[in-house]
N, C-alpha and C positions, 0 to 999 in steps of 0.2 A: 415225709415218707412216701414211699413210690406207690400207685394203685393198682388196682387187680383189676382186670375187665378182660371177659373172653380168653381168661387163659393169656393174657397179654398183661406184662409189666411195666405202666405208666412213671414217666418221673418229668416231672418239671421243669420249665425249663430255666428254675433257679437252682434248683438240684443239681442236673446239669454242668450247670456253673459251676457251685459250689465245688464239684466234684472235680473238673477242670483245676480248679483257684488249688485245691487243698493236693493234686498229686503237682504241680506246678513247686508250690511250697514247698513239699519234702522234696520234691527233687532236683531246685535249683535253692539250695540255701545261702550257697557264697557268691559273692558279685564277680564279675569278668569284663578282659580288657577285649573291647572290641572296637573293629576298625569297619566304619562305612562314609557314607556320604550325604550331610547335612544339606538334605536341599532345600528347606527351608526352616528357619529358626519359630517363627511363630511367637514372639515376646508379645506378651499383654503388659505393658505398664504400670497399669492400674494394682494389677496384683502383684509385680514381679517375675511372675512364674513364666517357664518356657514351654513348648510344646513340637518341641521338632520331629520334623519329617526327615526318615532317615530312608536310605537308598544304595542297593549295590549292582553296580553299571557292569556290564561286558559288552565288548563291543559296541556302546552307547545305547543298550539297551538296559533296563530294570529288568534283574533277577532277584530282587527281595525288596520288600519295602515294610516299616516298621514302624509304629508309632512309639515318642517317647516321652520323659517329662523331665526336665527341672524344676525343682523347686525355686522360690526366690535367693534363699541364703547361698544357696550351691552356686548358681549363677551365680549371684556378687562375685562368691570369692573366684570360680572359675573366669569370669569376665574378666576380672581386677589381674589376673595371672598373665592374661592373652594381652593385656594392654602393659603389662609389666615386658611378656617376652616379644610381641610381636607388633607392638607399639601400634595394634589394631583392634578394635573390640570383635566379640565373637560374633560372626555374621553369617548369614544363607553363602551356601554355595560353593563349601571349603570342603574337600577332605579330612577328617580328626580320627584319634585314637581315644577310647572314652571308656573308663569305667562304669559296670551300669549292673544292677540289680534286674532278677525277672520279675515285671509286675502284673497284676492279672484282677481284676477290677470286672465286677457282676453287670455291671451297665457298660464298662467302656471297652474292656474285652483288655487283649493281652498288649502290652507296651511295655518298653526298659527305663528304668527310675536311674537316668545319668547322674553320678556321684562327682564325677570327676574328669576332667580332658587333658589331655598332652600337648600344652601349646607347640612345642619345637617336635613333634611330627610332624606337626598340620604343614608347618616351614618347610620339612623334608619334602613332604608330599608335593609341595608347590616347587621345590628345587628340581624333584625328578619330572614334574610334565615340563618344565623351562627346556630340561636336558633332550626330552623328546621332542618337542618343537622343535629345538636346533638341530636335530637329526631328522626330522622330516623337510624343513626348509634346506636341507641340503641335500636329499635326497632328490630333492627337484630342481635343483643345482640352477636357485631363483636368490641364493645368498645376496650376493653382491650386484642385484639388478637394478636396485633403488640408486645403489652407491655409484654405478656408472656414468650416471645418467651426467650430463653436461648443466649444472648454475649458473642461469643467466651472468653477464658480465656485470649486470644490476639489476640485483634480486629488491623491485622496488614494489613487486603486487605480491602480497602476502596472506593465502586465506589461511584463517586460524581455527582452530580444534581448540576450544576449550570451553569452559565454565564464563560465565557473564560478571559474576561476582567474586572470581579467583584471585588472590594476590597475586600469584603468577601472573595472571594476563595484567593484570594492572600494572604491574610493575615492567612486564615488556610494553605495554604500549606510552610508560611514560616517559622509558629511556630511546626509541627510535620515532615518538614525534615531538621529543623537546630537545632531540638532539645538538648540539651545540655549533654544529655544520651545516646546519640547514636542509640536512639531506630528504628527501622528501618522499616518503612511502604511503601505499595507498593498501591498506588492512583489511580483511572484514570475518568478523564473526560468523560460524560456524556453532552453534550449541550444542554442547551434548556430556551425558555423565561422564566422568573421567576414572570413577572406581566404582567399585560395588558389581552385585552380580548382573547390572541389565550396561553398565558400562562398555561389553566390548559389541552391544548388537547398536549400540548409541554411536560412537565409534562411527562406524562401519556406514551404518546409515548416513550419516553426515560426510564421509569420505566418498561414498555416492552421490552425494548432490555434487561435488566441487568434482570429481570427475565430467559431470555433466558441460560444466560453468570451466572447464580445465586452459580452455585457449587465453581465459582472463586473468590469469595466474602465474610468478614463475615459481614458486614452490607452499609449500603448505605445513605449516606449523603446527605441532599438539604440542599443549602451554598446561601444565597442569603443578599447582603448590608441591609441598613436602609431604611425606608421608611413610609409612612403616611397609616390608615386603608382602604382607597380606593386601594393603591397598594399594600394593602393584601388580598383581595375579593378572589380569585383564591383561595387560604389558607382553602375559609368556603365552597367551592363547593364539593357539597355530592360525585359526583362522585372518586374526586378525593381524598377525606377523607376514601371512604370504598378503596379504591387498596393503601392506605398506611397501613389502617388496618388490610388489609387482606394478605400484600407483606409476602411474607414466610422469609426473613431477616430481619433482623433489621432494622428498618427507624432511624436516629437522626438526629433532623433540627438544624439549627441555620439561621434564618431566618432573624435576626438582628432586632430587637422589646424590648420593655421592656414591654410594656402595650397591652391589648387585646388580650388575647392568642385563634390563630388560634385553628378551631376545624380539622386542620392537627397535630398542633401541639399535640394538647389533645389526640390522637390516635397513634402518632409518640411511639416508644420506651425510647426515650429519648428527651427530648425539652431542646436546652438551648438558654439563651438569643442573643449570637452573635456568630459570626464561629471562633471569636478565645476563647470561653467559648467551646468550641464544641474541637476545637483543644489539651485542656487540660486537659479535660475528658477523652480524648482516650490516653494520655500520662501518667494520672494517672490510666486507667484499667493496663499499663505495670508499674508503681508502684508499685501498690499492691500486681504482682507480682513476681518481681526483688527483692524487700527488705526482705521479709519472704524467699525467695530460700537465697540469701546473708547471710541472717544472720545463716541460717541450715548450708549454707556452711563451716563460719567463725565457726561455735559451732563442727562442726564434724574434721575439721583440730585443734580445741584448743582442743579437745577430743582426736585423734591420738597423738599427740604431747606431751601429757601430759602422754600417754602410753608408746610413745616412750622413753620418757622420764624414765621413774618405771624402765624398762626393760633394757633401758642402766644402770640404778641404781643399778639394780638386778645385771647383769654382773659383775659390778664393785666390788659388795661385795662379789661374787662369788670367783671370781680374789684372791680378799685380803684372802678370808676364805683359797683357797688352797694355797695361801704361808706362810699362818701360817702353815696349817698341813703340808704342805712340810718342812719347819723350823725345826717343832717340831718332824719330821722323821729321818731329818738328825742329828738332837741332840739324838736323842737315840739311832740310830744306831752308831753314834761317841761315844757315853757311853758305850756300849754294846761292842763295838771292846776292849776301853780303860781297861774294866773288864776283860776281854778275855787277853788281855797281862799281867795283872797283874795276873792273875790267873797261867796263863803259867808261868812266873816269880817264883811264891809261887812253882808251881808243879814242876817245874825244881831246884830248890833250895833243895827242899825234896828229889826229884831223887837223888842228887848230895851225900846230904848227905846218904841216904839211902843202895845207891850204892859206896861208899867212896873203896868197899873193891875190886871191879870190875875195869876193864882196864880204868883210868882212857881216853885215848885217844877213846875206842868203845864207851865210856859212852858221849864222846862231839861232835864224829860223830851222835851218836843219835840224843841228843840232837839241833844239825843243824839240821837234817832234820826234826825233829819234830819241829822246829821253823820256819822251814823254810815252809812246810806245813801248819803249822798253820797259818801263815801268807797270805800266800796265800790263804786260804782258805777263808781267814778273809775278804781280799782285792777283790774277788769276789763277797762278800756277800754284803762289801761297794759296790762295781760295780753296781750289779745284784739291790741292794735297790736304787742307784741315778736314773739309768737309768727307771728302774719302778717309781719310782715319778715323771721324766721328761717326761716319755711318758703319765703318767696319768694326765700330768697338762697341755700337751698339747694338748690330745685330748679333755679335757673339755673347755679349753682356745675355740679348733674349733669348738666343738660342741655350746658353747652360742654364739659363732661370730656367725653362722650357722642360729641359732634361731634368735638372733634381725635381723638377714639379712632376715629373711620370718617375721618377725615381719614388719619391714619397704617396704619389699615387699604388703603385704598384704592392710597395710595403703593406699600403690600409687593405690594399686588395687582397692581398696573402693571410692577413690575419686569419684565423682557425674561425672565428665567430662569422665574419663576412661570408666566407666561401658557403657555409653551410648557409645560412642566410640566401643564398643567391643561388640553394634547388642544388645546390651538390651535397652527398652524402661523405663520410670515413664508414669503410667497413673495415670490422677486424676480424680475427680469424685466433681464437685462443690469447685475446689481449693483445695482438699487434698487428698493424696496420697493414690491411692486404694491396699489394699493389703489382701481382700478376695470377695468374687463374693457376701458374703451377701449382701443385700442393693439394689445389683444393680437389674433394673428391666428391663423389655423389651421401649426403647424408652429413656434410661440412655442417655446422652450426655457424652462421653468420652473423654478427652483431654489427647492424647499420646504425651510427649515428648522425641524426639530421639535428637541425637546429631546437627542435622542440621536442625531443625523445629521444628514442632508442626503437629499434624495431629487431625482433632476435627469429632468426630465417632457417629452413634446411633446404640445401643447396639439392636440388632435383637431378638437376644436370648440368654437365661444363662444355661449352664450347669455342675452342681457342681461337683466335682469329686468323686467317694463315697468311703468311708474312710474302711480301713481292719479289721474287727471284732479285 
């Protein structure tokens, strides 16, 4: 009962209360469906029970805030609902629609006794801030910024966004370094939550460091398992949509979803369904370009080869052509001697007669030595012609040894692997090989390959070289 003093009516301040609790009572008797923002759940384990912090934002500010409670059994079954429709437990951070009692408690003061939640609001709610993210990233017309951007010709440095103990990352890292090609990529983790409410400041933070670290990189992976559209909320939050759009590398997720595509993903450079879709993408960017080098290779050795080949061909007829004329040298010069004795033969027989009346014995000393001269003279000229066809057959014999030998020299020289070897580069220009400065423009992406990498360039400036009248 209230006191009297000084003409003054004291009351209590359980009275007070009381009196608070009992006009509360008659005049919120029935429960109501109301809509705020869970900003934090507050679950005790031990008991069950909930204790959420509730909250309503304008313009990201708190214009109400409210304490409430679940009991343990309510939770069950409202939890059990959320994971029935949204294949997510109920957690901090969501938007919900919730039936609730006014409750009004002498020590704890006024708070709402949640009966009941709507899980497929909560969905709605998260479908309409997606839909305004993707109205404000377009408003700043940064849509398609990520997506422009130029993929190394060999996306082979890979910093990754994900969890340490994620299936997903496990399973990307066991398909692009056990790959069955050898191809060889250099990875490195990046850690950070990938759902929940401190996820998208995790995120962020960590795409900060690798911007720092950005020149050692050609694109950057967020790799995160399967999961329901409540634990991909972080996915549609604007912040973290414009700094993939805007990341100066290439973003590609695999975020493990089939349905609902994230408006990260829609801005990502490349979206694909799971991290090992993700895994085989970047094994096929070194596809396309392994198989086209392989095949120029195989086409320019069955090109040599088939030269090598004419030019042994060539030799060989060579060969044949000078042992015919050599043949056909020594048979005339054998003819040409054989004429030459018989002639001498004829001329000595006519001397003989001619001369019948002369010393018969000075007439066959002459005779001797004019044979005998003649002879010799003959047998020199055999000499002087074998020896001049054997040297003439054998300096051409070395001279085309000589030539197929800088023929096949040449060939080893040509090879693709040698030339880089010996401090020359292939630059290409959008996968094919540049071999004038037309085209190229100030901002060109250049991809030099040397013998031992890759180096990927932007072209500052061109200048042509001007050609002599």
């Amino acid at each position: 009962m209230p006191e009297k003093a000084n003409d003054r009516t004291i009351f209590s301040l359980s009275e007070v209360a009381l009196s608070i609790q009992k006009t509360l009572m008659e005049r919120y008797i029935n429960s109501f469906w109301i809509k705020a923002e869970m900003n934090k759940l507050n679950h005790y384990p031990q008991s069950g029970h909930c204790y959420p912090d509730l909250v309503e934002k304008t313009d990201g500010k708190i214009v109400a805030e409210m304490r409430s409670t679940i009991w343990k059994d309510d939770f069950q079954r409202i939890n059990d609902n959320f994971l029935k429709v949204l294949h997510e437990p109920l957690k901090s951070g969501i938007k919900i629609l919730f039936c609730a009692k006014i409750s009004y408690n002498l020590v704890h003061g006024l708070s709402l006794r949640i009966i009941d939640i709507d899980p497929s609001w909560s969905l709605g709610e998260l479908e309409k801030e997606k839909q305004q993210t993707i109205v404000k990233i377009r408003e700043e017309g940064i849509y398609d910024n990520n997506r422009s951007l130029k993929l190394a010709l060999l996306p082979q440095r890979i910093a990754i966004v994900s969890v340490q103990t994620s299936k997903g990352y496990a399973d990307f890292r066991k398909i692009i370094d056990e790959n069955d090609w050898g191809y060889s990529f250099f990875h490195m983790l990046f850690p950070a939550l990938l759902q929940g409410e401190n996820a998208v400041s995790s995120i962020l933070g960590q795409m900060e460091r690798i911007r720092s670290v950005k020149h050692h990189f050609d694109a950057v992976a967020i790799i995160r398992g399967g999961g329901g559209d409540v634990g991909l909320a972080c996915y549609n939050n604007f912040e973290l949509a414009r700094a993939i759009a805007l990341f100066p590398l290439p973003v590609i997720t695999g975020i493990g979803h089939s349905t609902n595509e994230t408006v990260v993903e829609m801005v990502a450079f490349r979206n694909a369904i799971t991290p090992t879709e993700l895994a085989d993408y970047l094994i096929q960017k070194f596809h396309n370009f392994s198989v086209p080098l392989k095949n120029a290779q195989e086409t320019i050795i069955n090109k040599f080869s088939r030269l090598l080949q004419n030019e042994k061909s060539m030799v060989l007829n060579t060969v044949r052509y000078f042992k015919s004329v050599t043949s056909s040298r020594l048979a005339k010069c054998k003819n040409e001697i054989l004429q030459e004795i018989k002639a001498l033969q004829q001329q000595s027989g006519y001397f003989l007669l001619r001369k019948r009346e002369r010393d018969i014995d000075q007439n066959v000393i002459l005779i001797d030595k004019g044979s005998a001269q003649i002879l010799k003279s003959a047998g020199k000229v055999i000499e002087t012609t074998m020896s001049h066809v054997f040297s003439t057959s054998i300096v051409l014999i070395h001279s085309q040894f000589k030539d197929l030998t800088g023929v096949e020299k040449n060939i080893e020289l040509l090879n693709p692997l040698n030339i880089l070897n010996r401090g020359y580069s292939l630059t290409l220009v959008n996968g094919k090989a540049l071999k004038t400065v037309g085209g190229v423009d100030k901002g060109t992406v250049l991809t030099t390959i040397l013998a031992d990498g890759n180096i990927i360039s932007t072209t500052q400036s061109v200048n042509k070289t001007k050609e002599n009248d």
